[in-house]
N, C-alpha and C positions, 0 to 999 in steps of 0.2 A: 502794874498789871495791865495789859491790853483789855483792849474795849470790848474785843469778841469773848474776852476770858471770865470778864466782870458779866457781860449779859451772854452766854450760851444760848441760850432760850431764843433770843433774834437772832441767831446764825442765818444766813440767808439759803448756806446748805440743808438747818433745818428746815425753814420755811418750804425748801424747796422737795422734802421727801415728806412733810405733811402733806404738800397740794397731791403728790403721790399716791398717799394713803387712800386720799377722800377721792381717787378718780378709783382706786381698786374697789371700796367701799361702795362707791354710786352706781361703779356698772354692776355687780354684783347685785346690790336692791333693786337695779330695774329689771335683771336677769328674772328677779324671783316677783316682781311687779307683774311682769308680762303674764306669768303664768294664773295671775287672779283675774286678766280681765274678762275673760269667758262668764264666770260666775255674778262680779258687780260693775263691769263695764269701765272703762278706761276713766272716765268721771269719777266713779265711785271709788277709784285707786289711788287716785291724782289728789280726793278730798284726803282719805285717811293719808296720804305722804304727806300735804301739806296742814292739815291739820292736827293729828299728831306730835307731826315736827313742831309747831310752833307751844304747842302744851307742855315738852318737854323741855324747849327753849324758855318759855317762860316761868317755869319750875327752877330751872337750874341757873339761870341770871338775874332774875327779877329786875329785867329793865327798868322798872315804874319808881324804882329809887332815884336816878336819875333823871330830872326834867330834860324833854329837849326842847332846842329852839324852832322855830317857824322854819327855818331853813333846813334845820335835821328832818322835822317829820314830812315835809315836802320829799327831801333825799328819799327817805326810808319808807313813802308812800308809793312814790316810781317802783324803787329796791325792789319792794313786795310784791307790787303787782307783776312786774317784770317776773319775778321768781314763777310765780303762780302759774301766767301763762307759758314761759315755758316751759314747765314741768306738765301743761296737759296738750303742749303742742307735739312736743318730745314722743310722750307716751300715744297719743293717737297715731301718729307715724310707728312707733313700733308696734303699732297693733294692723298696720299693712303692709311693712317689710321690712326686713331684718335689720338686729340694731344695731350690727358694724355698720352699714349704710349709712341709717339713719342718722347717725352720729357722725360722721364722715363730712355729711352732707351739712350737717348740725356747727362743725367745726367752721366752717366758711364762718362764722360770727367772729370767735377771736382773733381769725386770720386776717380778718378785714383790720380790724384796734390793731393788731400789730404792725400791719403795713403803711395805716396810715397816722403812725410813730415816728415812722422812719422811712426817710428816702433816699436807700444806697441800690446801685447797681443788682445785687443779688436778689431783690425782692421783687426785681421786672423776672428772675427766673422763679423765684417763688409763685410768683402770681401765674407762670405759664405752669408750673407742674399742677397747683391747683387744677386748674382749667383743664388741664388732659385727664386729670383721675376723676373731676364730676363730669366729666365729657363721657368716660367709661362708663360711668356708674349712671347719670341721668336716664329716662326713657326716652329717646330721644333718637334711636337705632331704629324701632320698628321688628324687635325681636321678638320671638313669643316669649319669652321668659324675662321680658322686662318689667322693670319696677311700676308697681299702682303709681300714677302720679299723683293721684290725691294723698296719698303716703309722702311720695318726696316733698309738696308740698307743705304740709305740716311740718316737716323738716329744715324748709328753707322756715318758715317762720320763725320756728326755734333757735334757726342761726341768729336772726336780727334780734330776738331777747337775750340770747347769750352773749350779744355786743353790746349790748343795755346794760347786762348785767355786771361787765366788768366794768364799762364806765361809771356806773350809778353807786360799785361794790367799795370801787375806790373811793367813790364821795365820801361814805359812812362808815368806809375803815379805821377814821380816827377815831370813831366813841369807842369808849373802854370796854373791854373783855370781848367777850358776847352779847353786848346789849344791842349793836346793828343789826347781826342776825337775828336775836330774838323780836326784833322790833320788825322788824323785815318779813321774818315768815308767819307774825299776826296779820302783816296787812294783806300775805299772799293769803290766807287761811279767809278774811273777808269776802276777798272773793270767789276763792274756787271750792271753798266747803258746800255753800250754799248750790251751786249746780252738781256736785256730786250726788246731794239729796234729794235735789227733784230729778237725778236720771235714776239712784240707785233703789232711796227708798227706806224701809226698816231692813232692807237685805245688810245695811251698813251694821247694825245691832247683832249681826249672827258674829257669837264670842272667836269660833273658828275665825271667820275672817279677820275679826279685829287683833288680833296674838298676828296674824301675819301681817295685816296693814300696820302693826306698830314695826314690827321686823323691819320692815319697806321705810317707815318713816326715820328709825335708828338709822341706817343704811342708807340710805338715798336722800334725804336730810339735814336732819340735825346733827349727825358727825360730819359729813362732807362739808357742809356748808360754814358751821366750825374751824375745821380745819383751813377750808379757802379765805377763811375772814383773816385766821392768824399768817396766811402767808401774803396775805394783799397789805398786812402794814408794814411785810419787811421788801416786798418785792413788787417793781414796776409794772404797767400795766402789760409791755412789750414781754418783760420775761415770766407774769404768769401766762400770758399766752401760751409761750414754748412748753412751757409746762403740760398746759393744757392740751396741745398738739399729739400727745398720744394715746388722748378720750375713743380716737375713733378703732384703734386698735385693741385695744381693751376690751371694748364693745364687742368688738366682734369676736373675742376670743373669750367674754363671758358670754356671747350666744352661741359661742358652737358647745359649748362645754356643758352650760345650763340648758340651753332649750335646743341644742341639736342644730342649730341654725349652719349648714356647711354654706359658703359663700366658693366661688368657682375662682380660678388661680387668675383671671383678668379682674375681677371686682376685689382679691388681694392685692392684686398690682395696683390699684386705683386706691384703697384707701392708702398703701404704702406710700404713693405719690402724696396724696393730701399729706396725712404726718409729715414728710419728710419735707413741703411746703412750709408750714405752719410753724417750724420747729427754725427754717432757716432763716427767716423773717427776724427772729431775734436775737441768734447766732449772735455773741460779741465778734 
C-alpha cells in the first residue's frame, strides 16, 4: 500500500483545501467582526476573537499535558504575540477602509516569505505585479476618494505580522495536534484581552455581544487557525503562501456580500494583480 494510501489525512491536496476552508471561515468572521465594532470598538472585538479563541483552544487540546521546552515557548511566545497583533492591526484598518483592500495590502507579508524562498526569473515579474496593483490601490494619486492612510497603514503592519506568522507558524508546527495553536492563542489572549478591557469596559459582559464575539472567535480563530496548523506540517512555507494568495479576494467578496462594501473595477484590477502576484511566486 502507498504512503498517500496509509496516511490520507496528510495528503497535501488535503492540507491544501483545509488552508481553503479556514481562509472562507476567517473572512466570513471578520465580515461579521466589522459589523460589531460601532458597539465595543475594534479592541473590544479583537479581545473576544482572541480571547475566546484561546478558551476554546484550551478546552479541546489541553496543551498543559505536554511540557514544553525553553525553545518551544520562546517559539510560541513570538507565535502569540505575532497572532494578537495582527489580528488588532487587520481589524483597525477595516475599521477605515474596506476589507478586500485591507487584506490585499495585508497579503504583501506572505508574498514577501515566498519571494524570498525562491529566486527564479518569474518572481522579478511577481514582484512588478505586486507593485502595480498597491500602486492602484495605495493613497498616493491625490484622488478624492482615496484610501485613509492611517487605514492602509495598519494594514502594511499586519503584512509584517502575517510574515512572522508563517515563519514563527512553521517553528511550532511540529508539536502534536493542536497544542501550538492552543499555546499560541494564550499568549496572543495575554496581550490583547487586557487592552480590549480598558478601551471596551463591562460593555464586554453584554450576553448579546458575547453569542456573537464567540461566533467571530469560532470563525476567525479557533477553526482557521486549526486548520492553518494542519496544513503548515504537510506544506512548505512557499506553497502556504500561494495558498494564502487568494485571502485578499475573499475579502473582498465577503465585504461586498456581508457589509455592501462595492470596491470600483480599477481596485478589482489591483487586488487581481496582488493574487495573481502572490500565487505565482510559488508556482512549481
Amino acid at each position: 500500500m502507498s504512503e498517500a494510501h496509509k496516511h490520507p489525512a496528510g495528503s497535501p491536496v488535503l492540507a491544501g483545501l483545509a488552508l481553503l476552508c479556514s481562509q472562507l471561515s476567517l473572512n466570513l468572521g471578520a465580515a461579521i467582526a466589522k459589523q460589531l465594532f460601532p458597539s465595543i470598538g475594534v479592541e473590544g472585538v479583537t479581545a473576544y476573537r482572541v480571547g475566546m479563541s484561546a478558551l476554546v483552544m484550551l478546552l479541546i487540546f489541553r496543551p498543559w499535558r505536554t511540557p514544553l521546552t525553553l525553545k518551544q515557548v520562546l517559539n510560541v511566545a513570538i507565535y502569540g504575540s505575532v497572532i494578537g497583533l495582527m489580528n488588532l492591526l487587520i481589524y483597525r484598518a477595516f475599521s477605515r477602509i474596506p476589507m478586500g483592500i485591507a487584506v490585499a495590502i495585508e497579503v504583501a507579508g506572505p508574498l514577501t516569505v515566498a519571494v524570498l524562498s525562491s529566486h527564479r526569473p518569474r518572481d522579478v515579474v511577481a514582484v512588478c505585479l505586486a507593485a502595480a496593483g498597491l500602486y492602484f490601490l495605495l493613497p498616493i494619486h491625490g484622488r478624492v476618494d482615496q484610501l485613509d492612510p492611517v487605514g492602509v497603514a495598519y494594514a502594511a503592519g499586519a503584512a509584517v505580522c502575517w510574515a512572522l506568522y508563517i515563519v514563527y507558524g512553521k517553528r511550532v508546527s511540529s508539536m502534536s495536534g493542536g497544542q501550538s495553536v492552543a499555546w499560541g492563542m494564550l499568549a496572543a489572549s495575554l496581550f490583547i484581552v487586557p487592552i480590549g478591557v480598558a478601551h471596551a469596559g463591562a460593555l464586554l459582559l453584554t450576553p448579546s455581544f458575547m453569542l456573537v464575539g464567540m461566533a467571530i472567535a469560532v470563525m476567525s480563530s479557533a477553526l482557521p487557525y486549526t486548520l492553518e496548523m494542519l496544513s503548515m506540517r504537510r506544506l512548505s512555507s512557499r506553497t502556504f503562501s500561494m495558498f494564502s494568495s487568494a485571502a485578499p479576494a475573499l475579502s473582498a467578496l465577503a465585504g461586498m456580500v456581508v457589509l455592501g462594501e462595492h470596491l470600483t473595477l480599477t481596485q478589482w484590477l489591483a487586488i487581481g494583480a496582488i493574487v495573481t502576484a502572490s500565487a505565482l511566486t510559488s508556482l512549481r
